[in-house]
C-alpha positions in Angstrom: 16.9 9.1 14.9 14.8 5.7 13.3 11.1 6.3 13.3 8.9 5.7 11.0 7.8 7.3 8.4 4.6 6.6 6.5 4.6 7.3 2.6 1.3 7.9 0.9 0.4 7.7 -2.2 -1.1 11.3 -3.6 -3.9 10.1 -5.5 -3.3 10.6 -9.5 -5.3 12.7 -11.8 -6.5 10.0 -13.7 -7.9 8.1 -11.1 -11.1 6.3 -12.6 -12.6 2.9 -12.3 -12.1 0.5 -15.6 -12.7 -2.6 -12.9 -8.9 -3.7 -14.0 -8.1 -5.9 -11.4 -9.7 -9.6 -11.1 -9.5 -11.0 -7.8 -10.0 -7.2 -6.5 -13.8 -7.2 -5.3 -14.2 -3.6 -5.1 -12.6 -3.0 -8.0 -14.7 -5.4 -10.5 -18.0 -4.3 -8.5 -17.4 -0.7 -9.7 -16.2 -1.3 -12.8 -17.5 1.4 -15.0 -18.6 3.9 -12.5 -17.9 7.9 -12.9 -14.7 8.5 -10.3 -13.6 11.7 -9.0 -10.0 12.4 -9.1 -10.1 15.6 -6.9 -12.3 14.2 -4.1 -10.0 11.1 -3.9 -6.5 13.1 -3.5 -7.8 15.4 -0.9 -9.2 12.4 1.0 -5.7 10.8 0.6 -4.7 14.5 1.9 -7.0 14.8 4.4 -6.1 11.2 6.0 -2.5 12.1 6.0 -2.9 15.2 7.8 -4.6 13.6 10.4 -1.6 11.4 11.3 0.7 14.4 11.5 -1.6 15.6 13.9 -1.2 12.6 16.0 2.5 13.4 15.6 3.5 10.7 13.0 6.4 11.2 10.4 4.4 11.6 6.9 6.0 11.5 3.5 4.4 11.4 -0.2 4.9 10.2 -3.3 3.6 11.7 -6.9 1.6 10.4 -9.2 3.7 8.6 -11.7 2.8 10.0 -15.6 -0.2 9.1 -17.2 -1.4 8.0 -19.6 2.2 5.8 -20.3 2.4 6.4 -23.9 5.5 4.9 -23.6 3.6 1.4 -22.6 1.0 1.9 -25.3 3.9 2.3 -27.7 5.6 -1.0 -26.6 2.7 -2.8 -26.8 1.2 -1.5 -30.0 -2.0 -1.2 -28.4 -4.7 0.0 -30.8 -7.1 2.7 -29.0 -10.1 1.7 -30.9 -10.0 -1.9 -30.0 -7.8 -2.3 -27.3 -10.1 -1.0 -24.5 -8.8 -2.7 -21.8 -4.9 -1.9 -22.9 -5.9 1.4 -23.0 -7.3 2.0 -19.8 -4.3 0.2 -18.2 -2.1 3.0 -19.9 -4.2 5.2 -17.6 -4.5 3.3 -14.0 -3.8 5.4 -11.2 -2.9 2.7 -9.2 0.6 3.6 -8.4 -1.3 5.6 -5.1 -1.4 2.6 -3.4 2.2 2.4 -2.0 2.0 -0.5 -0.2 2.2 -2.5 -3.4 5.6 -0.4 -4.8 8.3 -1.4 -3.0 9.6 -3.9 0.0 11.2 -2.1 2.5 13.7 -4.0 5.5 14.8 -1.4 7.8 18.6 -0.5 8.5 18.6 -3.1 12.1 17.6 -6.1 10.3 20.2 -5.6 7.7 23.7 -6.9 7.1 24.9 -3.7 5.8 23.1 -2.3 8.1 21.2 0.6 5.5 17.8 0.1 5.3 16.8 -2.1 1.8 14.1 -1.1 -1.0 12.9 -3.4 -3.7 11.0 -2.0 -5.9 7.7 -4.6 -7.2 7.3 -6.0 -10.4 3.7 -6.2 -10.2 3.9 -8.3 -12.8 0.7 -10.3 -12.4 -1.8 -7.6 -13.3 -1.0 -5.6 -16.9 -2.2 -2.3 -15.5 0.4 -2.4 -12.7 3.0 -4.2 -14.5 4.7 -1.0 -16.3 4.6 1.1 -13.0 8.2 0.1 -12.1 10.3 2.1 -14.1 9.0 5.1 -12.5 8.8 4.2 -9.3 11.9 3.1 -9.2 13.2 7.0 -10.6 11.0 8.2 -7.7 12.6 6.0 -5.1 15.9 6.6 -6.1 15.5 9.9 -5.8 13.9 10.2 -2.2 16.3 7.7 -1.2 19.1 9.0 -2.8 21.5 8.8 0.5 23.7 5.4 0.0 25.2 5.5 3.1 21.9 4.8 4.6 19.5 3.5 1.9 19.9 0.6 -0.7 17.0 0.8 -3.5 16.8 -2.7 -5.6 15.4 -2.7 -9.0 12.5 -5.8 -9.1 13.1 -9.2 -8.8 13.4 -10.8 -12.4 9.3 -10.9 -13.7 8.5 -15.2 -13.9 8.0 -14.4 -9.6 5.2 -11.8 -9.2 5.8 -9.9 -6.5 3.5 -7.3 -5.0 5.6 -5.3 -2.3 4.8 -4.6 1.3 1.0 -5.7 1.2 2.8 -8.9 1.4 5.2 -8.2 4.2 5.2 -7.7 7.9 7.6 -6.7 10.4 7.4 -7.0 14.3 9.8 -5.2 16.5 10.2 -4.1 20.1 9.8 -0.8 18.7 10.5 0.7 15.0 14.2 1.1 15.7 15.0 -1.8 17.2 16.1 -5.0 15.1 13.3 -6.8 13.7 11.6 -10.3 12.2 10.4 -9.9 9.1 7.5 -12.3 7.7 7.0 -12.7 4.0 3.4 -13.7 3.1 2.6 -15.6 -0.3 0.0 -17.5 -1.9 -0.3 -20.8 -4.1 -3.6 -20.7 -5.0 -6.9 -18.5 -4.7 -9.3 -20.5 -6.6 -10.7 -18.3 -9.7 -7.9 -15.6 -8.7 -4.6 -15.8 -9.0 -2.1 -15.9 -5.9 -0.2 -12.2 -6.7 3.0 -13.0 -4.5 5.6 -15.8 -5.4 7.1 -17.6 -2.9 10.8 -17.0 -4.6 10.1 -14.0 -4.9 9.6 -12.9 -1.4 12.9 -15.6 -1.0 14.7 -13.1 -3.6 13.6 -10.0 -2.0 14.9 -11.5 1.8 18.1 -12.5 0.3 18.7 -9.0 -1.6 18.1 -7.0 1.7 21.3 -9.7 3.3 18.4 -10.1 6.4 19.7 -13.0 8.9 17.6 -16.2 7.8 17.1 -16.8 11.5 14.9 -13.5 11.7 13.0 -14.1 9.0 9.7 -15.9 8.6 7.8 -17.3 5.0 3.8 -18.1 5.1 1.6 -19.1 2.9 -1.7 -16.7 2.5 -4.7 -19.1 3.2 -6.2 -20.0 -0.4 -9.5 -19.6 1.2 -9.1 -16.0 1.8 -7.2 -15.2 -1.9 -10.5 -16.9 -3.4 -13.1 -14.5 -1.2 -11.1 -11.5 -2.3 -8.2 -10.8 0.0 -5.5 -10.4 -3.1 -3.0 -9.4 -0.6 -1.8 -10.2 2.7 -2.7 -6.7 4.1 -6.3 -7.2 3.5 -6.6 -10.0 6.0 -3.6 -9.4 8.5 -1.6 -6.0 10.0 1.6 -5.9 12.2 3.0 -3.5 14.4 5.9 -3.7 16.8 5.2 -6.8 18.7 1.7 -7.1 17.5 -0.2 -9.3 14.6 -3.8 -8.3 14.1 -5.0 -10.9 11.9 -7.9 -12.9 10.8 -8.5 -16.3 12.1 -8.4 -17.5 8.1 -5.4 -15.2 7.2 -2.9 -18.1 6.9 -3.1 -21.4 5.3 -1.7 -23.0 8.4 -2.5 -20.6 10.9 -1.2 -22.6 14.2 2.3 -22.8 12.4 2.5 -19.4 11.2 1.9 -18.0 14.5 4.6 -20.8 16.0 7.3 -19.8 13.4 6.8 -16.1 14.0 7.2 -16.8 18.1 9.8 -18.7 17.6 11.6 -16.0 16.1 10.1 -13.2 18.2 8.4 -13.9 21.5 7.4 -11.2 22.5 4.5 -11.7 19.6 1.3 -11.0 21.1 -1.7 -12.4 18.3 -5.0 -10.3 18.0 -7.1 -12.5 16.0 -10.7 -11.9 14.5 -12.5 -15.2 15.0 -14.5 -16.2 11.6 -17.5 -16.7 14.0 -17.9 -13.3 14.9 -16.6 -11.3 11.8 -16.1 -13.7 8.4 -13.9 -13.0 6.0 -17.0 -11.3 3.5 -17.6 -8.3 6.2 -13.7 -8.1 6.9 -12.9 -8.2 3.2 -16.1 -5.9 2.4 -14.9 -3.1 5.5 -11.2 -3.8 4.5 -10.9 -4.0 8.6 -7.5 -5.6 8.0 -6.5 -3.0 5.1 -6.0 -0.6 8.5 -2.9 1.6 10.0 -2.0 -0.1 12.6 0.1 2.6 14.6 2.4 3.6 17.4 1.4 7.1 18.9 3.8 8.9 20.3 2.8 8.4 24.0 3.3 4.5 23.2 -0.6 3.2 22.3 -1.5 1.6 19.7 -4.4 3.1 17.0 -6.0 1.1 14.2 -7.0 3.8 11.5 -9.9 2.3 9.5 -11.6 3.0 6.6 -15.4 4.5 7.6 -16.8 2.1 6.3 -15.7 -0.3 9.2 -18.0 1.8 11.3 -20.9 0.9 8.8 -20.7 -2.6 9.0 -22.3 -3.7 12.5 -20.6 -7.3 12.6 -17.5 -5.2 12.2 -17.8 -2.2 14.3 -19.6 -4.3 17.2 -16.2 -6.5 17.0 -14.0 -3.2 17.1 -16.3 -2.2 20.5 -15.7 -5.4 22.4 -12.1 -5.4 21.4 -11.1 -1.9 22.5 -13.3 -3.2 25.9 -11.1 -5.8 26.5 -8.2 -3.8 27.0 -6.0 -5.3 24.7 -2.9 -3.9 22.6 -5.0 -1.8 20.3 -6.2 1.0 22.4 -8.2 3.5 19.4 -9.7 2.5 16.3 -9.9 5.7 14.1 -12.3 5.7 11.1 -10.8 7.7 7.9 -13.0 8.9 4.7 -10.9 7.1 2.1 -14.1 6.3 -0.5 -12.5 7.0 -3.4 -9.9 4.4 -2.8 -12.3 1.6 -1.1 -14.1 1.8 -4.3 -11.1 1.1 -6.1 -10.3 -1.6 -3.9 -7.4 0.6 -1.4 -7.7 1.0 2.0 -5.9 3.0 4.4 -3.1 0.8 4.6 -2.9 0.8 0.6 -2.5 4.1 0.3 0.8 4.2 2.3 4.5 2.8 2.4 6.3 2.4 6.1 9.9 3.5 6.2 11.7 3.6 9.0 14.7 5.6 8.5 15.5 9.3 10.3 14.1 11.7 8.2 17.0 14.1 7.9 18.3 11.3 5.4 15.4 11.5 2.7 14.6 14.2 0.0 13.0 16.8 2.0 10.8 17.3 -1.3 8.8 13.8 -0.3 8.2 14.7 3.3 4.7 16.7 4.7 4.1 19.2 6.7 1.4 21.8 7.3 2.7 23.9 4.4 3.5 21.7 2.0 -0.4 19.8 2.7 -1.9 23.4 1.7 0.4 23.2 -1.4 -0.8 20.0 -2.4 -4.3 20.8 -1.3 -4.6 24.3 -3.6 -2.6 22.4 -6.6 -5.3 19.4 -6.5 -8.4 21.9 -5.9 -7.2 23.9 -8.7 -6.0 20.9 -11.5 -7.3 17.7 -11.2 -10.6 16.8 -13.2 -13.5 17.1 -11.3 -14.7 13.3 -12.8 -13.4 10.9 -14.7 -15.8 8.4 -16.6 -14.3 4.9 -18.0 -15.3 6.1 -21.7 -13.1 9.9 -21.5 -10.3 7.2 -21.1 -8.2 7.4 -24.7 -9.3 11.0 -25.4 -6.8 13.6 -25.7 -8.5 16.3 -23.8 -8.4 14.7 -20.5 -5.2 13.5 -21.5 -4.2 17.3 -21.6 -5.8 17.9 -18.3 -4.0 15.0 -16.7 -0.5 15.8 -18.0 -1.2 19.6 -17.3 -2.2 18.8 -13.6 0.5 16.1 -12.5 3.4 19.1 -14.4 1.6 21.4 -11.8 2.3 19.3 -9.0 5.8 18.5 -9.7 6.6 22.6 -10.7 5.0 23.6 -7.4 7.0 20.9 -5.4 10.0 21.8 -7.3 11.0 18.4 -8.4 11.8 19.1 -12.2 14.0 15.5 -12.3 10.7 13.5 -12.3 8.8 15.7 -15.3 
């Protein structure tokens, strides 16, 4: 049976804050401050157990290995001067999954499997040399080709940036879909992260019928106040767009091509007048879960610090009053990650596939959460500071800890 399945990312070992990322707010704004590895993966934990409880399919993936001597190697980067190399070698950034792959579920397919291009990620250097290994990892979960087609990346002149750039709306997860591909031309003093040929690639790759698909260009405005991705100013699920009013560069026609397509769309839209695009990019209101339950309502799962912002909570109030679509808003302590510039819909992929045709290994349940949870309490540093980056010992404590995750989940092919 099709359901979906969301994928989180565990967060890595070496999770620290070198402020990598330009166009990332959070990210620059923290740039240099002490992380803590431990505290982030059990938050990650902790948020995913909280959807199992609401009876949602929850998967994982592993931290890919760091630091990628490998990368280092290729690039001849020189520890004592390249600083900023170095610390790329160590990003931990692979846990947030909605940038690792783009996923088109078996109905909208010719072939009718369900599609996975993994992203190139090409436009930041930290993120660039995740691929290889994601792609092992995907290939391996998704190892089942009568049901799943993984994609290696689309050739590296189109940046592409995976699902935070891709929506789907549905009468329900199963059913046949219309999928919208969001990119950006221009962002001012950031760059635009997703290629329009790229996301043209991707949609072509996954043989989706050109009548159920939709392209939009990400409003310049917002990719210039920080929203680097789609997902941090617009969230769809089943027939439902939650978007801000400034998502889309031509906002009437986006929402016209998408009905066109689909109309049972029904638009919730943030106004800029009551919540602008600073408090929604700041609270990452957007950078939400946007869920099905299994009794049919729909729950937006929000970072805290939605609930912190009164512009933004006040908003989430008189929505939820109006009896509209979007029936709970659940805040999640995901700090770690909101300081890195991740929200809750960062840290997870959406799949919708039966789950009795993915590796078992990749998919949570009470037991395996208190495996993860004892592995993480027991192995991963404490804190990381920017200047431990480059220094064998931790890179000996992060090596040690990710091999004691992958011997306890007994997945030797990804040592």
């Amino acid at each position: 049976m099709l359901k979906e399945i969301n994928f989180d990312g565990i967060v890595g070992p070496s999770h620290n804050y070198a402020g990598l990322s330009l166009g990332n707010l959070a990210a620059t704004a923290h740039a240099g401050d002490v992380a803590y590895p431990r505290a982030a993966a059990l938050q990650g934990i902790a948020k995913m157990r909280g959807n199992m409880a609401r009876g949602l399919a929850q998967g994982f993936f592993v931290p890919l290995p760091r630091p990628n001597i490998r990368w280092l190697d290729q690039i001849a980067a020189d520890e004592a001067t390249d600083t900023g190399l170095v610390a790329g070698a160590w990003s931990a950034s692979s846990m947030w999954t909605a940038n690792a792959v783009t996923v088109s579920p078996a109905p909208d397919t010719a072939d009718g499997r369900c599609h996975l291009t993994v992203a190139n990620l090409v436009t930041m250097p930290h993120r660039s040399h995740e691929w290889p290994d994601t792609l092992a990892q995907l290939r391996l979960m998704f190892a089942n080709a009568g049901h799943f087609a993984v994609h290696g990346p689309v050739p590296p002149t189109f940046g592409d940036e995976g699902a935070a750039n891709h929506m789907r709306l549905a009468s329900a997860h199963g059913a046949p879909g219309v999928e919208v591909f969001v990119f950006g031309k221009g962002g001012g003093p950031f760059p635009a992260r997703q290629h329009e040929q790229a996301s043209r690639i991707v949609a072509r790759s996954h043989g989706l019928d050109p009548d159920r698909v939709v392209f939009a260009e990400q409003s310049p405005e917002a990719i210039a106040a920080g929203a680097f991705h789609n997902d941090v100013v617009a969230v769809a699920n089943e027939r439902v767009l939650f978007a801000h009013e400034r998502a889309f560069a031509d906002r009437d026609g986006a929402y016209a091509a998408i009905r066109a397509r689909f109309p049972e769309l029904e638009v919730v839209e943030v106004p800029d007048a009551e919540v602008g695009l600073a408090d929604a990019i700041a609270s990452y209101l957007f950078n939400a879960q946007l869920l099905t339950l299994p009794d049919a309502t729909m729950a937006l799962v929000v970072p805290d610090e939605c609930r912190e912002n009164t512009v933004v909570w006040d908003w989430c109030e008189r929505m939820l009053a109006s009896n509209g679509p979007i029936r709970q808003v659940i805040p999640v302590d995901v700090r770690q990650s909101m300081a890195n510039g991740g929200g809750p819909a960062c840290l997870r992929l959406r799949v919708v596939a039966d789950p009795a045709t993915v590796d078992s290994r990749f998919l949570l349940d009470e037991t395996r959460a208190d495996l993860l949870e004892r592995v993480i309490s027991l192995t991963w540093p404490e804190q990381v500071d920017p200047s431990d980056l480059g220094k064998s010992s931790l890179a000996k404590t992060v090596t040690d800890a990710r091999n004691a995750l992958i011997d306890a989940l007994l997945l030797p092919e990804l040592a």
